[in-house]
C-alpha positions as CSV (number, residue, x, y, z in Angstrom):
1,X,-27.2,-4.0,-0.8
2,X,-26.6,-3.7,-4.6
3,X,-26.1,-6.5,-6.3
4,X,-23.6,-6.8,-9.4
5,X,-24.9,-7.2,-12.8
6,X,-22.9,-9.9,-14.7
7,X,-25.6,-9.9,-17.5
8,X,-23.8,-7.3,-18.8
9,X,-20.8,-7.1,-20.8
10,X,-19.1,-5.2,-18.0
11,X,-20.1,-6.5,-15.1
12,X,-21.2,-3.5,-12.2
13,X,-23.0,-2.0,-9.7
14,X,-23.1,1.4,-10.9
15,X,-26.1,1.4,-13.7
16,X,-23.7,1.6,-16.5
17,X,-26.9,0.9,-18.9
18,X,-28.4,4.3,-18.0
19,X,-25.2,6.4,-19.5
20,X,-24.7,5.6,-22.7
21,X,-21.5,7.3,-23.8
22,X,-20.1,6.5,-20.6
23,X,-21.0,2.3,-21.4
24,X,-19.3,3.0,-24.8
25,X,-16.1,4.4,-23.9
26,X,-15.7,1.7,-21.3
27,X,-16.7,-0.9,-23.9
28,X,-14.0,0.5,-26.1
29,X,-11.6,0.0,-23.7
30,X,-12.5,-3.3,-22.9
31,X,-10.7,-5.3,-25.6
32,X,-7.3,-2.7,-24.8
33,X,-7.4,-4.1,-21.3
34,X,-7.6,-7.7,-22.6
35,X,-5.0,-7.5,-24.7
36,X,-2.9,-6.0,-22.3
37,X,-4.0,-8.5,-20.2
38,X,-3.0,-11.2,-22.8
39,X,0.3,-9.3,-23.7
40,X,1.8,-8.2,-20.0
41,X,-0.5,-10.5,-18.0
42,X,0.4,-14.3,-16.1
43,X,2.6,-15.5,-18.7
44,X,2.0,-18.7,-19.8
45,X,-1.3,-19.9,-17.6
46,X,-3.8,-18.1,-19.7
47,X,-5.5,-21.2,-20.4
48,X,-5.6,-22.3,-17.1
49,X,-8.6,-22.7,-14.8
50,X,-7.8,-21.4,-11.8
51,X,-10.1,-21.3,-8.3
52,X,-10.7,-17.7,-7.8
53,X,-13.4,-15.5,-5.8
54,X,-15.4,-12.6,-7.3
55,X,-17.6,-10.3,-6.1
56,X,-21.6,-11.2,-6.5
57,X,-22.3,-8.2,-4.5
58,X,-20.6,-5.6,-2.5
59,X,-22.0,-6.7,1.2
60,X,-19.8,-8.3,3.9
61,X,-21.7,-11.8,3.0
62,X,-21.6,-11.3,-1.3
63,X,-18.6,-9.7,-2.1
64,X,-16.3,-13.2,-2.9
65,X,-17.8,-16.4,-4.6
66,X,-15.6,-19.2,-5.7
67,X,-14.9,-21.0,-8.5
68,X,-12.5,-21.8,-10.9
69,X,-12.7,-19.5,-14.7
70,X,-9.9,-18.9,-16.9
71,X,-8.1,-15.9,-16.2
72,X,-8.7,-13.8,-19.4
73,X,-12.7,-14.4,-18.6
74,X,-12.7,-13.1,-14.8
75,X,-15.7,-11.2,-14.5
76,X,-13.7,-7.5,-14.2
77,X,-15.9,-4.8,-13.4
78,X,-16.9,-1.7,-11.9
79,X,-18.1,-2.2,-7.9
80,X,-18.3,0.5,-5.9
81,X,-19.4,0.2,-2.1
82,X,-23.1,1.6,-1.2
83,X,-23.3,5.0,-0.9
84,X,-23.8,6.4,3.1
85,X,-26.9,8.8,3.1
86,X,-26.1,12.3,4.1
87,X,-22.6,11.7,3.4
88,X,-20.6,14.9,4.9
89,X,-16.9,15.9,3.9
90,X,-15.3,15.3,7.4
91,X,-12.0,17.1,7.2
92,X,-10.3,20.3,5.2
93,X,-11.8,23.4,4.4
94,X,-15.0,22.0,3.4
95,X,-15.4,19.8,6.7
96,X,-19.4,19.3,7.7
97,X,-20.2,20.5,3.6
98,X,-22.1,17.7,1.7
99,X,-20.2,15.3,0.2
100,X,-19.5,15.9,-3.9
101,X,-21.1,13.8,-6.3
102,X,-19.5,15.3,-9.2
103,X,-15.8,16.8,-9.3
104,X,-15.3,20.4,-7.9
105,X,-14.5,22.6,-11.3
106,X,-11.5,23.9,-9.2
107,X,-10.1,20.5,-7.9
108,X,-10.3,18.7,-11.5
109,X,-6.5,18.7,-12.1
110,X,-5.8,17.6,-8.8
111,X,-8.1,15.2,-8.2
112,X,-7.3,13.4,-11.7
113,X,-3.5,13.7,-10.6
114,X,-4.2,11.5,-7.4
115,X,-6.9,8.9,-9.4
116,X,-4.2,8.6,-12.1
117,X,-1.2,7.8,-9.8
118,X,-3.1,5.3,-7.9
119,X,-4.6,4.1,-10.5
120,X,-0.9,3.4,-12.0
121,X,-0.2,1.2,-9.1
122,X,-2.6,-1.9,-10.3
123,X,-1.6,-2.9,-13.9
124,X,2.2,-2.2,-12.6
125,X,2.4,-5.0,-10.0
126,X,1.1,-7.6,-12.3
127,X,3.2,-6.6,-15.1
128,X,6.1,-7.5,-12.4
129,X,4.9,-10.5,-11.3
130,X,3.6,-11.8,-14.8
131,X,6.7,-14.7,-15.0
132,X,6.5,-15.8,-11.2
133,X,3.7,-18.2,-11.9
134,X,6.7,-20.5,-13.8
135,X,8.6,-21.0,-10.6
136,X,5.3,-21.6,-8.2
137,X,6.6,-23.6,-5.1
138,X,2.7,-24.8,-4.9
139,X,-0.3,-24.9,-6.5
140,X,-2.0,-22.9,-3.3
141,X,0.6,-20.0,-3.6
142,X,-0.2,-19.9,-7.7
143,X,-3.7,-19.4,-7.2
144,X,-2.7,-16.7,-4.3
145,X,-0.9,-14.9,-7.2
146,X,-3.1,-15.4,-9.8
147,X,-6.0,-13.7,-7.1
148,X,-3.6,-10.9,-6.4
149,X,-3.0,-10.4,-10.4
150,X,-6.8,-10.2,-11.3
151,X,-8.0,-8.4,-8.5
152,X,-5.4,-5.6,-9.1
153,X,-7.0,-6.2,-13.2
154,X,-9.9,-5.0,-11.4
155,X,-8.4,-1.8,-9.0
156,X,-7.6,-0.4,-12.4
157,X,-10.9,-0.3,-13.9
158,X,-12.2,1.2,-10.8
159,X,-9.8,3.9,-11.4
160,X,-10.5,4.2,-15.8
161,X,-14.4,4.0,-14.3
162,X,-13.7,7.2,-12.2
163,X,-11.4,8.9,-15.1
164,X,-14.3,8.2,-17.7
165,X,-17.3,8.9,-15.3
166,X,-16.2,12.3,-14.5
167,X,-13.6,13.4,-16.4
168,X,-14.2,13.6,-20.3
169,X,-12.0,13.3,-22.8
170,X,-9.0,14.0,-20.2
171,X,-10.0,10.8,-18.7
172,X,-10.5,8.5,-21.6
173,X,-6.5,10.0,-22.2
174,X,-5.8,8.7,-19.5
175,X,-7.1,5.5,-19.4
176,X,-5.4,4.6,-22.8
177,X,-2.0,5.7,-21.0
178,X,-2.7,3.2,-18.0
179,X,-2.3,0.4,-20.6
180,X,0.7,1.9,-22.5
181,X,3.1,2.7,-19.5
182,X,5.5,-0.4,-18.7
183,X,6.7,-1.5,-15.3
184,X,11.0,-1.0,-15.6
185,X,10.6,0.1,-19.3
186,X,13.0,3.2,-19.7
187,X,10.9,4.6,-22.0
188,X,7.6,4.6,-20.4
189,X,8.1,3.2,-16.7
190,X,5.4,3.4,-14.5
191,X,5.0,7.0,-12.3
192,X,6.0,6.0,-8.8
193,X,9.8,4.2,-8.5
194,X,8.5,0.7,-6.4
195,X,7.0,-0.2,-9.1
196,X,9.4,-0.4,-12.0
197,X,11.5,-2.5,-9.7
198,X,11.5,-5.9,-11.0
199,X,10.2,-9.1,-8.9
200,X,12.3,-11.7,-9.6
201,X,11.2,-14.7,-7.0
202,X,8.6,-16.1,-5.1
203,X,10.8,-13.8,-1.6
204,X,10.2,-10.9,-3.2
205,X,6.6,-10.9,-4.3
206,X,6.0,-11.9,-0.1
207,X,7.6,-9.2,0.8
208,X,6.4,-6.9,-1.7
209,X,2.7,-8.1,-1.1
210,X,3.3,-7.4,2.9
211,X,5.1,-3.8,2.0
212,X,4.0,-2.9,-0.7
213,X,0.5,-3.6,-0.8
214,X,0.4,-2.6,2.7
215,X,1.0,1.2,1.6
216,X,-1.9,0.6,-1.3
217,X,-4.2,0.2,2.1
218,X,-2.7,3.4,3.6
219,X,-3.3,5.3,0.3
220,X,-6.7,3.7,-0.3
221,X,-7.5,4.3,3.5
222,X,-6.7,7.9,3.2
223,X,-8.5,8.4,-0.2
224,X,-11.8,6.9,1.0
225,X,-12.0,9.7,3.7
226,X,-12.1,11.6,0.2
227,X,-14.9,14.4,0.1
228,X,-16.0,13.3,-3.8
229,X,-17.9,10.4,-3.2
230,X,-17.8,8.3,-6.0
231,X,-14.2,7.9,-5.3
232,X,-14.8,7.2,-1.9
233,X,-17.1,4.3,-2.5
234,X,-14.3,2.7,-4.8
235,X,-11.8,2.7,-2.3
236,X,-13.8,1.7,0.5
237,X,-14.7,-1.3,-1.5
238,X,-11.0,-1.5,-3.2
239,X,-9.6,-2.4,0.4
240,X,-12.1,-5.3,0.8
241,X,-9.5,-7.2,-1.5
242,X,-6.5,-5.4,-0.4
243,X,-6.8,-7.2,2.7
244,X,-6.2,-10.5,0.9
245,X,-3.3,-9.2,-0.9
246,X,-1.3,-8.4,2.3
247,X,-2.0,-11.8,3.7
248,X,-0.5,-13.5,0.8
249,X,2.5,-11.5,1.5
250,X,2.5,-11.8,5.5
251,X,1.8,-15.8,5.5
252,X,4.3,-16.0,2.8
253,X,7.3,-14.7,4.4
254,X,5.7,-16.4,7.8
255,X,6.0,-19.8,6.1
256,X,9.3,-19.2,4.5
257,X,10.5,-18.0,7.9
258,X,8.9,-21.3,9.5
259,X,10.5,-23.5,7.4
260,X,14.2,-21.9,8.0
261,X,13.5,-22.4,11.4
262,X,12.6,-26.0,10.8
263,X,15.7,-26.7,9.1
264,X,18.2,-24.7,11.4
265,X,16.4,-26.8,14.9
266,X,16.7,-30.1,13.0
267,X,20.7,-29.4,12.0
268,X,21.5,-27.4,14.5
269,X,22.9,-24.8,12.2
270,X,22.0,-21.1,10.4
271,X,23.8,-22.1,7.5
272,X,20.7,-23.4,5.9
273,X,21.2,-22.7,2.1
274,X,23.0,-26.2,2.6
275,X,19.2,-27.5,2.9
276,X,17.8,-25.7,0.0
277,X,16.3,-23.3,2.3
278,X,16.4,-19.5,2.6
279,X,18.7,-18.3,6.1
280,X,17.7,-15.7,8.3
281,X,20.1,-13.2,7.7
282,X,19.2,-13.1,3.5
283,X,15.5,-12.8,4.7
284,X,16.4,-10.0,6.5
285,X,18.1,-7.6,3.9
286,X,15.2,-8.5,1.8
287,X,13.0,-7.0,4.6
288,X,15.4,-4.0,4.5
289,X,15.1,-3.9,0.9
290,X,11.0,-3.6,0.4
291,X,10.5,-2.1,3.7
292,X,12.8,1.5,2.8
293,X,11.8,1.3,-1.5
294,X,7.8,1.0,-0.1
295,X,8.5,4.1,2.5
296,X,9.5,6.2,-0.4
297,X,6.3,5.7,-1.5
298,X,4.7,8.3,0.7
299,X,6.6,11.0,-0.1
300,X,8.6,13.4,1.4
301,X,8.3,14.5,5.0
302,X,7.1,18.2,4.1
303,X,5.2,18.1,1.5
304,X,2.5,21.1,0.7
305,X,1.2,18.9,-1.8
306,X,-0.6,16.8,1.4
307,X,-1.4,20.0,2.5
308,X,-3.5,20.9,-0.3
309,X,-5.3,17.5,-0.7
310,X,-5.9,17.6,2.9
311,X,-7.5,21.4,2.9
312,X,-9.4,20.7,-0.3
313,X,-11.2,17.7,0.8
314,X,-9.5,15.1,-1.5
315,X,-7.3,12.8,0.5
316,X,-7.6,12.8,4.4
317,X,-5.9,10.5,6.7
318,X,-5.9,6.8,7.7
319,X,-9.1,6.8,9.7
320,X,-9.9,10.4,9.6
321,X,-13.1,10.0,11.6
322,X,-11.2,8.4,14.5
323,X,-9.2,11.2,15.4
324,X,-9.6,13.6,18.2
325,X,-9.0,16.7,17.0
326,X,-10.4,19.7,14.9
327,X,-10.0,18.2,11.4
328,X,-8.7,21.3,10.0
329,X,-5.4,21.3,11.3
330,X,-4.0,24.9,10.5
331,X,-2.5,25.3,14.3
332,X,-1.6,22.2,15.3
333,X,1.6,20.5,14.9
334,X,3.4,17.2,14.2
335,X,6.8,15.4,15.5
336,X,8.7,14.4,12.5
337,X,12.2,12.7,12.2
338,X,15.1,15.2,11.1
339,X,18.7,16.1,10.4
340,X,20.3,18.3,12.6
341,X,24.3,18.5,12.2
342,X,25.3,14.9,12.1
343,X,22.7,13.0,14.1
344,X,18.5,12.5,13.8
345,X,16.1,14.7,16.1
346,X,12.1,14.8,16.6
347,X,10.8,18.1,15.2
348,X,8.1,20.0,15.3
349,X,6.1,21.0,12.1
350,X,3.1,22.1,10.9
351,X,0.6,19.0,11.1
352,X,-0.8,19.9,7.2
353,X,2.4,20.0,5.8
354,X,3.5,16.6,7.5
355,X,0.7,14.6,6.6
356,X,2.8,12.0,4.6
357,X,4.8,11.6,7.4
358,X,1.8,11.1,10.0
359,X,0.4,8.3,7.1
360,X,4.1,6.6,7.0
361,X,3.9,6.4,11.4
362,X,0.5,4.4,10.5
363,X,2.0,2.5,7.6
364,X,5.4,1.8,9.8
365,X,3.6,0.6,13.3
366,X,1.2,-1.6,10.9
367,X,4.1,-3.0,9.5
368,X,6.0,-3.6,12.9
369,X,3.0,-5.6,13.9
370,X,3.4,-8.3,11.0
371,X,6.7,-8.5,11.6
372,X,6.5,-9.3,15.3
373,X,4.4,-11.8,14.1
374,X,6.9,-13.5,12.1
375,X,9.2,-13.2,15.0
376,X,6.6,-15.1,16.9
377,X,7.5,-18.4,14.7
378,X,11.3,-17.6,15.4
379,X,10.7,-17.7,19.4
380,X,8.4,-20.3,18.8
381,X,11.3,-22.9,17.9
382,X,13.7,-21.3,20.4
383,X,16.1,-19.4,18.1
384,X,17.7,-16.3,19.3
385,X,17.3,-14.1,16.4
386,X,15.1,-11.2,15.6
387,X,13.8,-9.8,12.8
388,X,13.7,-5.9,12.4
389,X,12.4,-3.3,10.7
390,X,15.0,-0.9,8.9
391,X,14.8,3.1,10.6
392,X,13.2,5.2,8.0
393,X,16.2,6.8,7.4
394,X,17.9,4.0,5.8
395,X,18.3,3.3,2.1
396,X,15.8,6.3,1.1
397,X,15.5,7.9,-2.4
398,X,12.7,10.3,-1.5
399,X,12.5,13.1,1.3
400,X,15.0,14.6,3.7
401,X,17.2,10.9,3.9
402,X,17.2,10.8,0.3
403,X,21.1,12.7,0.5
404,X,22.1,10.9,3.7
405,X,23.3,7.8,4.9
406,X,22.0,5.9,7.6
407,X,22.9,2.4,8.7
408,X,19.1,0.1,9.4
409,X,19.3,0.9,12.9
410,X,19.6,5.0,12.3
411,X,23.3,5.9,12.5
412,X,24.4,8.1,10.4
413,X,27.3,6.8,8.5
414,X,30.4,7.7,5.9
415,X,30.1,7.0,2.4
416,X,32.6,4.9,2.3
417,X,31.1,2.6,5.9
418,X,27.7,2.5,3.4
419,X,29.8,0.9,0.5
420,X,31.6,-1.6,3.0
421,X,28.3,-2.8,4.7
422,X,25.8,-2.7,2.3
423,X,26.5,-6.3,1.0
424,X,25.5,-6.4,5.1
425,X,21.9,-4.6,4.9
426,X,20.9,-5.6,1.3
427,X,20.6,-8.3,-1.2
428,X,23.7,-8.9,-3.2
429,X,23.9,-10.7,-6.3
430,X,25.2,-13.3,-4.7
431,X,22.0,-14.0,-2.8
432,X,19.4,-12.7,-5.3
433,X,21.6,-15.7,-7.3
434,X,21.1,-18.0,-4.7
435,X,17.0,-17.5,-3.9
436,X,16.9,-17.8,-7.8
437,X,18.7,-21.0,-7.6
438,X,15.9,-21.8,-5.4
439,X,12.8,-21.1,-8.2
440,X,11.9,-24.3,-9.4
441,X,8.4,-24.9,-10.1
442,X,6.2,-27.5,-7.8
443,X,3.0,-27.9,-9.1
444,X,1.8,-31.7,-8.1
445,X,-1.0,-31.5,-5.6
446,X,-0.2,-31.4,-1.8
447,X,3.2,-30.7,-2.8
448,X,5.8,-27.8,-1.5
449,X,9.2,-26.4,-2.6
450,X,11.9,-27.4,-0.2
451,X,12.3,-23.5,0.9
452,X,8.6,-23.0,2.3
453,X,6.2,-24.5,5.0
454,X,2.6,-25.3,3.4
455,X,-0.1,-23.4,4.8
456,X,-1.9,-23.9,7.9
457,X,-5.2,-24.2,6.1
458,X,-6.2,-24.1,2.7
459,X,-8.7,-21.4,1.0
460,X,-11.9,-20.9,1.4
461,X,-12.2,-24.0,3.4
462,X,-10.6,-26.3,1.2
463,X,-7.5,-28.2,2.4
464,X,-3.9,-27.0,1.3
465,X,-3.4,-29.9,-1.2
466,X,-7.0,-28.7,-3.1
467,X,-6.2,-28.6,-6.9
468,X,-6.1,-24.9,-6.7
469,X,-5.1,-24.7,-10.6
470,X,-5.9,-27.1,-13.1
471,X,-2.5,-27.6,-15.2
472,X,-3.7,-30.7,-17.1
């Protein structure tokens, strides 16, 4: 396995020595990202040393090493998983062809289109979560962000590596854009809507981490199964620290859920905002909330666009190789949810056209997994409530329930039935007020905010009251 070269200035597993004008426009954009980095990064903890893991090498045993480093000196680079000899394109019109090493002169538009967009995804999220660190309810969870924020730091130069690599002077373009865009500026937002929506507590970014993130794997997943290599070997490797990510944001919400249920067996009460905790109820419309705004995030049911990626080769789906079928797709069909009158119906559709639809099934039963998990710690301390995931129809923006209105468990409702219940189904101000009431930092060693349980072990074999940051 290759091992990463941190002699260099850009640390990378791709012999970036060897391509001269490709090591100089990355080296020109080097100081852009760190001062974007410095500008729209953590704010305040730049200083800080923090215990982080990076990648020595891209192997199941080498890719994390710990140890604490300053933020704005995290060895970023360019990793990309080892190549597969023989590689084929398994799916499209190009199925059983060898897989591209260079971009297809008739897919370059398209295939920068879908490296751009995802590649929007990772400076976005930290630029949303740059102020949480000042509200930390423990040092563990700030060094769980502060992972999260320089690993996605490090999704994006995968993506500028790919835009340079292949892509000329369009690319470098490109690049500089990645750093100019703004998460919720109305000027320049970012390109998809989840992320200009801002994250204003320590609920959210669980819940965005578990939703959110979840559909980077889905979209990573699907874009690894990509016939051009190069950017198959960055996502393969991309979802190594995905997988982290998405635990933050399941064990989060899991230990916030815990300690509700604490509370509520020790008082014998739901009304737990009296004991500076979070209740059930509020942690369920913020479920609805990230659950239906991540959803939109895969696009609309019919889409010909999936169609096209799918039949050139680009983007397949979430475990392409696993399924039993011809890979092709051009008779086969797919059940989809629709309208018909006033009520929802399974259709049948083309299966190419329907593609985001088959990677939101995925997305959805991978999501009702975590959540039966946190239901798990409910039953656990005998409490008779359940946690659910929203029907797909509810609260869309995107796709054929963008015009609708659909209550969380899939009735169709009147306009004015939404506007009396959705105080019901999502956050009001009055509880986005009251979790914010709840943001006050705790940063003493082996110490927890009031509203969360600690962890049930600490990382990387350290116990949960390790100095995780070093504030002094």
């Amino acid at each position: 396995m290759s091992a990463i070269d941190y002699l260099e200035r850009i640390p990378n597993n791709v012999n970036l020595r060897e391509d001269r004008r490709l090591l100089r426009a990355l080296e020109e954009w080097q100081p852009r990202f760190l001062e974007w980095w410095r500008d729209m990064g953590p704010n305040g903890f730049q200083a800080k040393e923090v215990y982080l893991r990076t990648a020595v090498s891209v192997d199941a045993l080498g890719w994390a090493q710990f140890d604490y480093v300053k933020m704005p000196e995290y060895r970023w680079g360019i990793f990309l998983a080892e190549p597969e000899p023989d590689r084929l394109v398994n799916f499209g019109d190009h199925k059983g062809q060898p897989a591209w090493q260079e971009v297809p002169g008739e897919y370059r538009g398209v295939l920068r289109r879908l490296i751009v967009t995802q590649g929007d995804t990772e400076p976005a999220s930290v630029e949303q979560q740059r102020h949480l660190g000042r509200t930390c309810p423990s040092l563990y969870d700030l060094r769980n962000l502060f992972q999260v924020n320089v690993e996605e730091g490090r999704h994006l130069w995968a993506m500028v590596y790919l835009l340079d690599a292949y892509f000329g002077r369009d690319g470098r373009e490109e690049s500089e854009a990645l750093l100019q865009r703004r998460s919720g500026d109305r000027d320049r937002p970012r390109i998809l809507g989840a992320f200009n929506e801002p994250t204003p507590d320590w609920l959210s970014f669980f819940m965005f981490s578990f939703f959110t993130d979840r559909d980077g794997k889905y979209q990573l997943a699907a874009l690894a199964e990509s016939g051009f290599d190069p950017l198959s070997r960055t996502c393969r490797f991309m979802l190594t620290e995905e997988a982290h990510h998405m635990f933050v944001g399941e064990t989060g919400v899991g230990r916030i859920v815990q300690r509700t249920c604490e509370l509520m067996r020790e008082h014998r009460t739901g009304d737990v905002r009296r004991f500076g905790a979070i209740d059930l109820p509020t942690i369920q419309k913020y479920l609805n909330f990230h659950c239906s705004v991540s959803l939109d995030l895969f696009g609309s049911e019919i889409s010909t666009n999936a169609a096209n990626f799918y039949t050139m080769g680009l983007k397949g789906r979430f475990e392409e190789a696993k399924r039993d079928d011809d890979h092709r797709l051009k008779n086969a069909t797919y059940p989809i949810a629709a309208l018909a009158a006033d009520r929802l119906v399974l259709r049948e559709e083309p299966a190419l056209t329907t593609l985001n639809e088959r990677l939101r099934d995925d997305y959805i039963a991978d999501c009702a997994r975590g959540v039966a998990r946190w239901n798990q710690v409910i039953q656990r301390h005998g409490i008779d409530v359940v946690l659910k995931l929203p029907h797909r129809g509810f609260h869309r923006a995107i796709g054929s329930f963008a015009e609708v209105r659909a209550s969380p468990d899939g009735r169709l409702i009147s306009e004015a039935e939404w506007d009396a219940r959705r105080g019901d189904w999502l956050p009001t101000e009055e509880d986005r007020a009251y979790v914010a009431s709840l943001m006050q930092p705790v940063a003493e060693r082996g110490k927890f905010a009031t509203w969360i349980a600690p962890p049930a072990r600490g990382i990387n074999g350290q116990p949960a009251d390790f100095e995780y940051v070093r504030l002094a």
